[in-house]
Kinemage of the C-alpha trace (Angstrom):
@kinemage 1
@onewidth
@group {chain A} dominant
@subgroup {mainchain}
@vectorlist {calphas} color= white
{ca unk a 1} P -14.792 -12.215 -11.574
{ca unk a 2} L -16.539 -10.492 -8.819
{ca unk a 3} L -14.179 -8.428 -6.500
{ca unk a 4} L -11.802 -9.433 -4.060
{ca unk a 5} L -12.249 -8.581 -0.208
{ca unk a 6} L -8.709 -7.495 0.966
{ca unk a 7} L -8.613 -9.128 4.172
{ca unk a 8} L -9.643 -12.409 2.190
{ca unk a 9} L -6.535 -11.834 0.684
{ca unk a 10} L -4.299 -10.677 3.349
{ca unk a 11} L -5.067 -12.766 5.932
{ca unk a 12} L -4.388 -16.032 4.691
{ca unk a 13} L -0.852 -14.836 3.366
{ca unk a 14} L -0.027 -13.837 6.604
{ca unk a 15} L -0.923 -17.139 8.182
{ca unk a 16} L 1.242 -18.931 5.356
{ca unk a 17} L 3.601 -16.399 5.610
{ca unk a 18} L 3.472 -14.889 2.077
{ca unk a 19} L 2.774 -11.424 0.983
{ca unk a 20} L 0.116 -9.656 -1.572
{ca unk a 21} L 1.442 -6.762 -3.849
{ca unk a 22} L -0.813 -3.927 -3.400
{ca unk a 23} L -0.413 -1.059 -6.115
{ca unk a 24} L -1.083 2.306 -5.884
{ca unk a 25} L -2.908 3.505 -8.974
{ca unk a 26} L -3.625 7.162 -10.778
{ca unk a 27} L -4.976 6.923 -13.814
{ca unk a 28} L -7.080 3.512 -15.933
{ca unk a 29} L -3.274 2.989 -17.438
{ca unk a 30} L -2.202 1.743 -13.685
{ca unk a 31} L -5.485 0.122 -13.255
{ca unk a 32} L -4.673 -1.441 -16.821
{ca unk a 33} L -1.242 -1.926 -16.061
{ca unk a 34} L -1.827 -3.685 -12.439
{ca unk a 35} L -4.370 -6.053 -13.507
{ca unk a 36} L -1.971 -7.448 -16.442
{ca unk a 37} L 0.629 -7.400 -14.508
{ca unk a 38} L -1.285 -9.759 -12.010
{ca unk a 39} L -2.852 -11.729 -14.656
{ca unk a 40} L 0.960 -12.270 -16.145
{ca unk a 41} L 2.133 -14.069 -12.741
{ca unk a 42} L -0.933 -15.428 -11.993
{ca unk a 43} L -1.981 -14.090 -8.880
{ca unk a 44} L -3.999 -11.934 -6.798
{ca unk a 45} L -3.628 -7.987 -6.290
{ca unk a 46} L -4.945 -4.838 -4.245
{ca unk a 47} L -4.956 -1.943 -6.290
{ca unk a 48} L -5.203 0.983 -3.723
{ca unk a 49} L -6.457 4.723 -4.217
{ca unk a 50} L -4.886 7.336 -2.169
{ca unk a 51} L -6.182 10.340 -1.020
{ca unk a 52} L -3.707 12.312 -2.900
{ca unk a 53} L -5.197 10.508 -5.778
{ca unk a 54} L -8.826 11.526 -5.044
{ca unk a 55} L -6.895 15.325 -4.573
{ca unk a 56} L -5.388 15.005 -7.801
{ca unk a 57} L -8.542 13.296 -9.875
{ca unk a 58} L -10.678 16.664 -8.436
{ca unk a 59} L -11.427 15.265 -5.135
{ca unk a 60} L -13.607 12.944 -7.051
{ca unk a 61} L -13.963 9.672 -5.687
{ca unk a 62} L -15.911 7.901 -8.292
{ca unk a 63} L -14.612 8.108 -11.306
{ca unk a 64} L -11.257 6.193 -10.704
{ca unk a 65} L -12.971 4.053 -8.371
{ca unk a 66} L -15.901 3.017 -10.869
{ca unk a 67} L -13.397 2.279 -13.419
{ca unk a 68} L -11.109 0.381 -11.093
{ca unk a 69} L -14.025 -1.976 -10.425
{ca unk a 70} L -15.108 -2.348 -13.879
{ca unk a 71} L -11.350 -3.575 -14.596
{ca unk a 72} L -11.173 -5.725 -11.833
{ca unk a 73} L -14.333 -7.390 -12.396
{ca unk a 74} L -13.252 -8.526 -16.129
{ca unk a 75} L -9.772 -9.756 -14.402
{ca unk a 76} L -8.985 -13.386 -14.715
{ca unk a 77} L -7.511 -13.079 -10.787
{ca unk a 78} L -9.256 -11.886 -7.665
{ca unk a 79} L -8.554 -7.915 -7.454
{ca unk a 80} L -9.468 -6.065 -4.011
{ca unk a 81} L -9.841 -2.434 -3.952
{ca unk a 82} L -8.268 -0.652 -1.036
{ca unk a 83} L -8.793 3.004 0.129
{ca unk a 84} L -4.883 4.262 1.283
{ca unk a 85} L -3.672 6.835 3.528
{ca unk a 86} L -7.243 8.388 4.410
{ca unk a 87} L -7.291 11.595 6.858
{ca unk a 88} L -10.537 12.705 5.689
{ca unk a 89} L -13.503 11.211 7.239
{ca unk a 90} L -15.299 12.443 4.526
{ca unk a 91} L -13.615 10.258 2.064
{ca unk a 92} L -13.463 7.613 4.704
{ca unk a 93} L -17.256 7.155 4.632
{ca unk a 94} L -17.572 6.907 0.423
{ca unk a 95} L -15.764 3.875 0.352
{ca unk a 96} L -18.280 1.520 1.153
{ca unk a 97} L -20.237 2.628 -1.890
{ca unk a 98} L -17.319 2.898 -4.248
{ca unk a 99} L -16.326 -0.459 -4.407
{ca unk a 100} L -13.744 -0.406 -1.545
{ca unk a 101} L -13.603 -3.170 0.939
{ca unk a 102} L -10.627 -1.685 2.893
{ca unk a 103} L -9.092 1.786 4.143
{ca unk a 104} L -5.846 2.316 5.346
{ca unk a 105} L -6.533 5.041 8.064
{ca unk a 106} L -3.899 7.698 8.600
{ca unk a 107} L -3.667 9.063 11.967
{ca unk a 108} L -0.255 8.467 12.265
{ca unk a 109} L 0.804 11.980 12.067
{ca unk a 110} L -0.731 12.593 15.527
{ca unk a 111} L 0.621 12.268 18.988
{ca unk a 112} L 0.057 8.600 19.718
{ca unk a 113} L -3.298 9.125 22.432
{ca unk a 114} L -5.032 11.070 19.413
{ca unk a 115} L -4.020 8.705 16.951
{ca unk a 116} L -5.691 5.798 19.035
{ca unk a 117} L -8.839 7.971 19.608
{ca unk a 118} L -9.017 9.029 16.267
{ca unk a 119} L -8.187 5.080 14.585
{ca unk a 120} L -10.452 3.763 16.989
{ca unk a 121} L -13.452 6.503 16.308
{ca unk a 122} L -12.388 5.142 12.733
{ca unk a 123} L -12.579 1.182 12.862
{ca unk a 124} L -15.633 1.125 14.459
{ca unk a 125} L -17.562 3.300 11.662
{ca unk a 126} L -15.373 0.941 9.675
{ca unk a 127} L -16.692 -2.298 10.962
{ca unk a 128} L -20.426 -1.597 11.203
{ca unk a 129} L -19.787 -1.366 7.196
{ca unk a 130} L -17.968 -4.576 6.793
{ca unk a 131} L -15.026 -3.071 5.810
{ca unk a 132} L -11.057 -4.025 7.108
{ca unk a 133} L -9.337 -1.402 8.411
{ca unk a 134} L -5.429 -0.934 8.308
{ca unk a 135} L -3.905 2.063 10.604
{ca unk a 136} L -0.169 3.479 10.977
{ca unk a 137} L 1.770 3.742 13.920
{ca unk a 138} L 5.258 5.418 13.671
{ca unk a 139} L 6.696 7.444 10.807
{ca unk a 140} L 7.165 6.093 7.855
{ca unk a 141} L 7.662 9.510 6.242
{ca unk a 142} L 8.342 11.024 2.880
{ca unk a 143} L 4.646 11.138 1.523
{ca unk a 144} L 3.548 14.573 0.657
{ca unk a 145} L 1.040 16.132 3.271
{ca unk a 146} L 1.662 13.056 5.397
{ca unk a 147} L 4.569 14.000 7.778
{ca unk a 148} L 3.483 15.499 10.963
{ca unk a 149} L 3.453 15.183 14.808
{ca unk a 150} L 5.308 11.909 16.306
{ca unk a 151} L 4.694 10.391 19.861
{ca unk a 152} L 6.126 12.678 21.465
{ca unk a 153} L 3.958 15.243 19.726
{ca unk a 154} L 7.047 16.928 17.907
{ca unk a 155} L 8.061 16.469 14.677
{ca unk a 156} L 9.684 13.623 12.990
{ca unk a 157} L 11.301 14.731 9.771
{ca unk a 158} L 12.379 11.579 8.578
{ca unk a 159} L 12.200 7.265 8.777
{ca unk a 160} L 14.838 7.098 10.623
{ca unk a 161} L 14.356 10.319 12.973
{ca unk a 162} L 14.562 9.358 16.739
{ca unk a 163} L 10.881 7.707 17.823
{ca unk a 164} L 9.635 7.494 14.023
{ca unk a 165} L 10.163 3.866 14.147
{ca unk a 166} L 6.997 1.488 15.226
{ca unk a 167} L 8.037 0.665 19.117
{ca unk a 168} L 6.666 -3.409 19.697
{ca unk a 169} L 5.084 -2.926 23.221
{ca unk a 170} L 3.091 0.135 22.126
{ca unk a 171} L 2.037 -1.651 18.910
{ca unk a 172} L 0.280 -4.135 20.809
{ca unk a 173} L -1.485 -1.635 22.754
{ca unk a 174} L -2.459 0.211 19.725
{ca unk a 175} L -3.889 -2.833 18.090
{ca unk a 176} L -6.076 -3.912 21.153
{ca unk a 177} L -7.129 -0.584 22.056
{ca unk a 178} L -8.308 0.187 18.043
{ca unk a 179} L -9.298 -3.053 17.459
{ca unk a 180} L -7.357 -2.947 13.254
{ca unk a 181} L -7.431 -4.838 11.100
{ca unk a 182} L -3.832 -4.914 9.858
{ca unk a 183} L -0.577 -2.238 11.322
{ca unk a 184} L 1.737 -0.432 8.909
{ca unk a 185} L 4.620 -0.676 10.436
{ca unk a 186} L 7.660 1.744 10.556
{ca unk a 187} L 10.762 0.418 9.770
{ca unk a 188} L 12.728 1.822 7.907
{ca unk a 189} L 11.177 2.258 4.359
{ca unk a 190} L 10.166 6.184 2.919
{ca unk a 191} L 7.657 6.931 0.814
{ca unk a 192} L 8.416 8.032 -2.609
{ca unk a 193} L 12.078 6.785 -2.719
{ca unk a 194} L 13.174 7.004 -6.523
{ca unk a 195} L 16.490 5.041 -5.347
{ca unk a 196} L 16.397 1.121 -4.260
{ca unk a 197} L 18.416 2.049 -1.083
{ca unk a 198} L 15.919 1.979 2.055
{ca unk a 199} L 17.197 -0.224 4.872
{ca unk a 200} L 15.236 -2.233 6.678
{ca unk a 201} L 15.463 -3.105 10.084
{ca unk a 202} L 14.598 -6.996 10.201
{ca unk a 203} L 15.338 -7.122 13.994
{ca unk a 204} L 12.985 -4.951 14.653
{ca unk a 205} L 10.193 -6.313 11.998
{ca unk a 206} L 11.011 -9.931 13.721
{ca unk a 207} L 9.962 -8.114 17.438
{ca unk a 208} L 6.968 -6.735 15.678
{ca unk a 209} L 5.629 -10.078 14.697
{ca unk a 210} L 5.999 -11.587 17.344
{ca unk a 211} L 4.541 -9.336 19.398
{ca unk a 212} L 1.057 -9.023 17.402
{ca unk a 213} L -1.186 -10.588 15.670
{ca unk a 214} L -2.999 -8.455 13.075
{ca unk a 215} L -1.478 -8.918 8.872
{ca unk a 216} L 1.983 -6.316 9.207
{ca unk a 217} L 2.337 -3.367 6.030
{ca unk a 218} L 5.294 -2.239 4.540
{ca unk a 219} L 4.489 0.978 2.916
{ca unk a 220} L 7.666 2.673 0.868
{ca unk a 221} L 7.993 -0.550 -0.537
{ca unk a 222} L 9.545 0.969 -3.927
{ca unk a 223} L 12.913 1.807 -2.370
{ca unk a 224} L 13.685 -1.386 -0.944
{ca unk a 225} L 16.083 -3.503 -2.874
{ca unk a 226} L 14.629 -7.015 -3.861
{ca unk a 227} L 16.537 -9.006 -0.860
{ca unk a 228} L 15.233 -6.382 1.598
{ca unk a 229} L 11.607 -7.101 0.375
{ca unk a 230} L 12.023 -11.187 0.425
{ca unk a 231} L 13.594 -11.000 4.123
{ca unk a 232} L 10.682 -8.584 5.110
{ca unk a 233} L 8.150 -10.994 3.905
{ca unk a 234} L 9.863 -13.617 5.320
{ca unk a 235} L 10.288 -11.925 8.722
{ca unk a 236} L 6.369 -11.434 8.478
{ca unk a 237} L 5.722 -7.965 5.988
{ca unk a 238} L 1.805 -9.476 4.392
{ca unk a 239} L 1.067 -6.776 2.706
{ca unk a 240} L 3.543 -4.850 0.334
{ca unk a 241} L 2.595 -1.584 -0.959
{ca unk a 242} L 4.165 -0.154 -4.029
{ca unk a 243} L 3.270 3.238 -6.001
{ca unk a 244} L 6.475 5.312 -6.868
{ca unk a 245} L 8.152 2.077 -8.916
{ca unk a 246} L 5.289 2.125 -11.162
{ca unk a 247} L 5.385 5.642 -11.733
{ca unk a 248} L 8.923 5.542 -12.648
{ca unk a 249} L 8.900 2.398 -14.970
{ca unk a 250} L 6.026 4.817 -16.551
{ca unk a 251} L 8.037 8.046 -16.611
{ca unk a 252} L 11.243 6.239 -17.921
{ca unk a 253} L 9.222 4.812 -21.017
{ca unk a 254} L 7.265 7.337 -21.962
{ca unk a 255} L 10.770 9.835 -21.457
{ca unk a 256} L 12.443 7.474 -23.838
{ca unk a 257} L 9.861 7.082 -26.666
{ca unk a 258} L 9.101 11.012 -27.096
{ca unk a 259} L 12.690 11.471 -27.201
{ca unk a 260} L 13.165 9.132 -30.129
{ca unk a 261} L 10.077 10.065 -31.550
{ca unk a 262} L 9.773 14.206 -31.002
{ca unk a 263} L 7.197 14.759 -33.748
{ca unk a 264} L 4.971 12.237 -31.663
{ca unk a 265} L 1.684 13.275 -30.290
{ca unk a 266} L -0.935 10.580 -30.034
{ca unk a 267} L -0.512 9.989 -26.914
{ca unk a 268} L -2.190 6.575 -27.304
{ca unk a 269} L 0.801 5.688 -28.184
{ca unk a 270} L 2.899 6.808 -25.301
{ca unk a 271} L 0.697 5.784 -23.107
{ca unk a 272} L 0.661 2.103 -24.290
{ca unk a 273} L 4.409 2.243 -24.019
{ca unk a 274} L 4.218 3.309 -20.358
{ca unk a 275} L 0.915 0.878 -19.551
{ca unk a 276} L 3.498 -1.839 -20.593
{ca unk a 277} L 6.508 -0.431 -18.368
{ca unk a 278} L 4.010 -0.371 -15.285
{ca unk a 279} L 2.825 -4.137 -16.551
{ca unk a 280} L 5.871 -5.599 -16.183
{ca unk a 281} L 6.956 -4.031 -13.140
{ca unk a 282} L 4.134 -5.396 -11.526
{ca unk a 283} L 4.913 -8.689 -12.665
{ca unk a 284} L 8.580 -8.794 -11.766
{ca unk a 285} L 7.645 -7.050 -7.847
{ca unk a 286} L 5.116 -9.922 -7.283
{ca unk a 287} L 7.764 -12.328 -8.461
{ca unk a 288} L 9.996 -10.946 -6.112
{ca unk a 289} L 7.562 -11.505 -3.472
{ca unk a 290} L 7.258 -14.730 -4.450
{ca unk a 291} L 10.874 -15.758 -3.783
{ca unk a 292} L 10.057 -15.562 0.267
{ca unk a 293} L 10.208 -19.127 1.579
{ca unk a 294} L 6.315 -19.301 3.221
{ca unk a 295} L 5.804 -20.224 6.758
{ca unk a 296} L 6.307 -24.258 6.758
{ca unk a 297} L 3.723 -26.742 8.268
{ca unk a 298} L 5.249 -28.417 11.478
């Protein structure tokens, strides 16, 4: 089917008070992998290319993106594509001819005035192309190259550093002043946690909500425990991003087949095993997702 626009898909789940699982993929076996997974539990999906993807694929663009969109198109469930944690305006302005409908712009690393200049200098390049724009404000932390400056313009070495978390009254002056499409918000999570142990703070997600209303992103979504993740999307998380689980359900089965298996070196074979790892990671994390109770009709 043709692709998915991500803020077709966001937006309504954060009226209804649901969530889509966005995935961050590498190579075509987490394209692969992602897609099945979807298919599996029947639902929709972002699949999102970072810019430490592009980094790693050569700083090329195009070739993961091409064959992200020639897999989605041949999905049986509406598949977005979704440009993540862009600092280069360079890469910013090849998404609209990649396939991309959204970019998660990352300014968060500056003091907070640059960050607006910069997000809004951003979303309105952004919007003349018809794509939706997410943006970051606070620290989530622990993504390579992404750490940097924090309000105060020192720096915040951690999630749960003093001023790394997203402060309500200045989120709704970022989001009017940028005009985003969606906020990441800081609460608690860290990128590439290989441990399920992230604490959330649902007071503070609860303030967030209710003080704004643009779709709310949980990035760092792997090291939350399941519970965490259902009370986050039912305290108003619409968008859950997840990249380090898949690349450990990968690592773990692939690490377990060559060791039974030493003499093996087709690494169709491997890879197929880890493909099917990522697969069904995807489909239990959207099942998880699933568990959140939904915003009820008065």
């Amino acid at each position: 089917m043709p692709l998915a626009s991500t803020g077709e898909l966001v937006t309504p789940a954060a009226a209804a008070g649901s969530a889509v699982a966005a995935f961050n993929v590498i190579t075509l076996e987490h394209i692969e992998a992602v897609i099945a997974g979807a298919e599996s539990a029947g639902t929709a999906v972002v699949l999102q290319v970072s810019e430490n993807a592009v980094r790693f694929r050569y700083g090329r663009l195009l070739p993961l993106a091409r064959a992200a969109v020639a897999a989605a198109e041949r999905a049986t469930v509406p598949v977005a594509l979704h440009l993540d944690h862009v600092q280069s305006d360079d890469l910013l302005r090849q998404a609209p001819g990649a396939g991309f409908s959204s970019v998660m712009y990352d300014a968060a690393r500056l003091p907070y005035a640059d960050n607006l200049t910069a997000t809004r200098a951003a979303v309105d390049w952004a919007h003349a192309q018809g794509l939706w724009i997410e943006a970051e404000l606070g620290q989530v932390g622990g993504k390579a190259g992404q750490d940097g400056p924090g309000r105060s313009g020192g720096r915040v070495p951690d999630a749960h550093a003093p001023g790394a978390r997203t402060d309500p009254d200045q989120a709704r002056d970022f989001v009017a002043g940028t005009g985003v499409d969606a906020l990441a918000v800081a609460i608690g999570s860290v990128h590439a946690m290989t441990t399920r142990t992230a604490a959330l703070d649902h007071g503070l997600l609860k303030r967030l909500s209710a003080a704004l209303s643009v779709p709310l992103v949980l990035h760092g979504s792997s090291g939350v425990p399941d519970d965490g993740l259902v009370e986050a999307v039912a305290g108003g998380i619409a968008k859950v991003n997840v990249g380090t689980a898949l690349n450990a359900a990968m690592t773990g089965a692939i690490r377990e087949f060559l060791a039974a298996r030493p003499e093996a070196v087709d690494s169709r074979k491997y890879l197929s095993v880890g493909r099917e790892a990522m697969a069904h990671e995807v489909t239990r994390i959207i099942g998880v997702l699933g568990r959140a109770p939904g915003r009820r009709e008065p």
